[in-house]
TIDRENRO-920755 format. One record per residue (C-alpha): residue in one letter; chain; z, y, x. Coordinates in nm, 4 decimals. Layout:
! TIDRENRO-920755
+------+------+----------+----------+----------+
: code : unit :        z :        y :        x :
+------+------+----------+----------+----------+
:    A :    A :        Z :        Y :        X :
...
+------+------+----------+----------+----------+
***
This chain:
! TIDRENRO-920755
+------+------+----------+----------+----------+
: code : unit :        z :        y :        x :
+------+------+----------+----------+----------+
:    X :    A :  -0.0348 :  -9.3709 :  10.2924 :
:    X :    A :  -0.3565 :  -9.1495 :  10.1919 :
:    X :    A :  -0.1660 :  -8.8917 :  10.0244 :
:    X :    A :  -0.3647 :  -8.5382 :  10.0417 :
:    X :    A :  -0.2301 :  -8.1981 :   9.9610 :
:    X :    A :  -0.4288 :  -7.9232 :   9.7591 :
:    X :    A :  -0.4292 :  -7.5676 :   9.6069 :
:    X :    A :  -0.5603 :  -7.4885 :   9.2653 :
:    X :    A :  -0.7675 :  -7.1914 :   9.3312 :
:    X :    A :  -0.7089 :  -7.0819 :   8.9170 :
:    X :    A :  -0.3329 :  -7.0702 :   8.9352 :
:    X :    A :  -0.2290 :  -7.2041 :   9.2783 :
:    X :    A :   0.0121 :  -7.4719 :   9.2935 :
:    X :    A :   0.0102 :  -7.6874 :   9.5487 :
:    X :    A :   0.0441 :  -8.0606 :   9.4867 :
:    X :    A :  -0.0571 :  -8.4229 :   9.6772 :
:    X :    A :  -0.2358 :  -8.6637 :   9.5047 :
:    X :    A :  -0.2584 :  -9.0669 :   9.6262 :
:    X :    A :  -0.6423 :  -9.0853 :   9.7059 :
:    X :    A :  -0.7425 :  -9.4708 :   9.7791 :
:    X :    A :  -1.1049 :  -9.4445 :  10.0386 :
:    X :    A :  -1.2825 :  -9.5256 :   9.7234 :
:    X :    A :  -1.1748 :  -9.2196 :   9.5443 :
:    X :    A :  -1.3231 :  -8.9155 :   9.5848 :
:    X :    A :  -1.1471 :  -8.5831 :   9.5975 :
:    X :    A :  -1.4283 :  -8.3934 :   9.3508 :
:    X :    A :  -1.2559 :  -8.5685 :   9.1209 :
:    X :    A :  -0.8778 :  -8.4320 :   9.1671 :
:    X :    A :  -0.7552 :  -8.1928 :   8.8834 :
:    X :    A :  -0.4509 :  -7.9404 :   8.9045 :
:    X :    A :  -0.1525 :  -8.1387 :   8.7472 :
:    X :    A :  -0.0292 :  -7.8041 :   8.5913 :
:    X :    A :  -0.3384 :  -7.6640 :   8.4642 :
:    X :    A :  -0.6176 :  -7.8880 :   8.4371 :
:    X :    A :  -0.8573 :  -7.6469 :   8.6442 :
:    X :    A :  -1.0893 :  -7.9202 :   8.8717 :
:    X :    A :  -1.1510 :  -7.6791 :   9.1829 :
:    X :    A :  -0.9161 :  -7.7594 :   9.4039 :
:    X :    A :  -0.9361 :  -7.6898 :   9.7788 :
:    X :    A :  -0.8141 :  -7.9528 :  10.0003 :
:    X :    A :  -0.5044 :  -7.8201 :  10.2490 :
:    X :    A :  -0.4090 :  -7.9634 :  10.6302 :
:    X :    A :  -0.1142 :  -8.1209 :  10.5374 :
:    X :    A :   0.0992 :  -8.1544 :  10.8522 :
:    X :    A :   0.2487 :  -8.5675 :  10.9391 :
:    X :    A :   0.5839 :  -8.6780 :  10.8689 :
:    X :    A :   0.7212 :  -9.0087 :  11.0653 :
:    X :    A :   1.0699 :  -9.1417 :  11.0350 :
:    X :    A :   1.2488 :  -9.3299 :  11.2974 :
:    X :    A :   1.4448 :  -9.2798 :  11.6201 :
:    X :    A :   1.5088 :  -9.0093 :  11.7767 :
:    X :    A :   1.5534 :  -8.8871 :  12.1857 :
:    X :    A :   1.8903 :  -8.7762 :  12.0907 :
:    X :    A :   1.9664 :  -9.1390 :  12.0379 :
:    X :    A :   1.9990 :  -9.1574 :  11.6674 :
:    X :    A :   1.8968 :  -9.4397 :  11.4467 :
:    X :    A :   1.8708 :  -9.6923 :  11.7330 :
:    X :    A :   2.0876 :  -9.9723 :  11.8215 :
:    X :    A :   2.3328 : -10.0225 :  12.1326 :
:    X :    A :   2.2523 : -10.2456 :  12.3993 :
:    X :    A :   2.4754 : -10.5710 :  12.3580 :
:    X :    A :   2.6689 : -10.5072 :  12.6495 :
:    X :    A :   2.8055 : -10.2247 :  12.5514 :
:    X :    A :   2.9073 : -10.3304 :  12.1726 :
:    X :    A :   3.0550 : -10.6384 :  12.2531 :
:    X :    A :   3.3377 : -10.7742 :  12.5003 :
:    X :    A :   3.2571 : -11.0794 :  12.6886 :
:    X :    A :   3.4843 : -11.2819 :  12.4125 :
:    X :    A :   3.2204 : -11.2004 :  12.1768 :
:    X :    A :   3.4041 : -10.9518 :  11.9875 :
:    X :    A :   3.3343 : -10.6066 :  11.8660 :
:    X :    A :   3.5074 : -10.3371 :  12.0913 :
+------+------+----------+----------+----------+
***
């Protein structure tokens, strides 16, 4: 998802705003105070899934199931 982060420079809150390719961030205003220069900010990324620790994935069949086909 293209969702940026900015600073107000008049009263400095941050916020993100959903900016499509077509849209053009001149045109983002602070949320809180209607001020229009913003200053984009590096956002950093966030990705969900498994981790090395092992969390989040699935066992291996042979190790949830007996040969009868039954859970262990």
């Amino acid at each position: 998802m293209p969702i940026h982060e900015f600073k107000c420079k008049k009263c400095g809150k941050i916020f993100e705003s959903l900016l499509l390719q077509s849209d053009k961030k001149d045109k983002v205003s602070c949320p809180a105070c209607g001020h229009a220069e913003v200053e984009p900010l590096i956002s950093t990324f966030s990705f969900s899934g498994s981790t090395s620790s092992g969390k989040g994935r699935s066992l291996p069949l042979s190790s949830s199931c007996s040969t009868s086909g039954r859970f262990s």
